[in-house]
N, C-alpha and C positions, 0 to 999 in steps of 0.2 A: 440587266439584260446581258445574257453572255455575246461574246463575239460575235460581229454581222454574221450570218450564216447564210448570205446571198439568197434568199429565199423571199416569197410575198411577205409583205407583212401581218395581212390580217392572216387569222386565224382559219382552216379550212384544210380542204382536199389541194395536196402538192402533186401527189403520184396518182393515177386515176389505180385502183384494184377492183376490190368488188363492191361496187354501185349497185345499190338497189332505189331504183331512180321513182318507184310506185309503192313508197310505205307511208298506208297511210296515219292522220297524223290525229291521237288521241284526245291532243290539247293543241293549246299553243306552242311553238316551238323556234327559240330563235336559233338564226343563221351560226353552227359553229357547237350548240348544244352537244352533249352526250345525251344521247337518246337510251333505252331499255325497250324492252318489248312491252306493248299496249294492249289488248286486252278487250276492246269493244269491237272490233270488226270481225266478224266470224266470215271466214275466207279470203281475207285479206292478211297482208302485214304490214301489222300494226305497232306503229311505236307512240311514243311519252318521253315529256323529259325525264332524264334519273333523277329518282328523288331520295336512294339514299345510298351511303360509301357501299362502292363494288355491285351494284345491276347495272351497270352501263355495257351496252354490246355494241356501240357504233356512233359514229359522228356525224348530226344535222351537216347538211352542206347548201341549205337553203332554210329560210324562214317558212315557214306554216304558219297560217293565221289563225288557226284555230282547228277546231275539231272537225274532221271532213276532209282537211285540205291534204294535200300529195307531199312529199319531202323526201330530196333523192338523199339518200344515207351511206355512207362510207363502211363500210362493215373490213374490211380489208384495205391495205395500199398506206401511204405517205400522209400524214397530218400534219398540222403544226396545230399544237395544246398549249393552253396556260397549266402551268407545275403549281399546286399548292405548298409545296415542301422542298427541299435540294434535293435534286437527281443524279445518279452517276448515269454514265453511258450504259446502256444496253440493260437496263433495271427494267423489270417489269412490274407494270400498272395498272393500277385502276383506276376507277373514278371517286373523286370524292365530294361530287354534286354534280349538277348538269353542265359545270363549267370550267372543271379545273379534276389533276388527275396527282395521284399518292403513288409510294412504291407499295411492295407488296413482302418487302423484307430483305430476310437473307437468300442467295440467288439458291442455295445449295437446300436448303430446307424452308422450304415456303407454310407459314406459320400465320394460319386466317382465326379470324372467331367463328364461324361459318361458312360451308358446303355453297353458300346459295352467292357468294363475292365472286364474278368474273371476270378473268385475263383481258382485260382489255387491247394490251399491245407490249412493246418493249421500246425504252427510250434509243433513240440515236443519238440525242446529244445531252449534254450534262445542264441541269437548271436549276438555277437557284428561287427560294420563294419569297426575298426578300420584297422583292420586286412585280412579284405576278410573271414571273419570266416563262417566254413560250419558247417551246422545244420542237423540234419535229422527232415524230414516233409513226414505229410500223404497226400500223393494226393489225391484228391477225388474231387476236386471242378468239374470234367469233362464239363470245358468249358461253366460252368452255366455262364450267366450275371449275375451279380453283382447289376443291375438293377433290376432285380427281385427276390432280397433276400430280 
């Protein structure tokens, strides 16, 4: 774990940004997830956890029990994530399952397999993956491709 960073411990919304506090919820969804967009509610939004590296557009900030239920989602503002990998500062990320987030390379030429990997955010502090170590990061990539940065 790096240096106390004076922050909560669990994992979650630090900064409030943009809450979407009525997305509904595809599946089950635990508290902290990286969610993507879901896909059964027509006129709703609707997420799912991510299921695979780079769809992730935003962080669970509550449990859903399942399919049907509400889950207010982080899409923007202050997190604190678990790093699959070492982080430098201000790297930007993806996800690399519903639980944990990768860089995305070199900062100067961003170099994906795929158009469809989305910006998730950019780290604020440096993390190492020895450990599961969690980081606070700014979300804001809302669901850009990565292809078109």
């Amino acid at each position: 774990m790096v240096a106390v960073d004076y922050w909560p411990d669990e994992e979650g919304s630090i900064v409030d940004g943009l809450i979407c506090g009525f997305c509904y919820a595809d599946a089950a969804i635990a508290e902290g997830n990286i969610v993507k967009w879901g896909t059964s509610a027509a006129g709703r939004v609707a997420v799912t956890p991510s299921a695979a590296v780079g769809d992730g557009i935003g962080v669970a900030l509550k449990a859903a029990s399942g399919a049907g239920a509400y889950v207010p989602v982080a899409f923007s503002g202050i997190v604190k994530m678990t790093t699959a990998e070492t982080l430098a500062i201000g790297e930007l990320v993806i996800c690399s399952n519903s639980i944990a987030i990768v860089g995305m390379g070199d900062s100067t030429t961003i170099t994906i397999n795929s158009a469809t990997q989305k910006i998730l955010g950019c780290t604020m502090q440096a993390g190492l993956s020895d450990d599961g170590d969690e980081l606070l990061v700014l979300l804001g990539g809302d669901g850009i491709s990565a292809g078109n940065v």
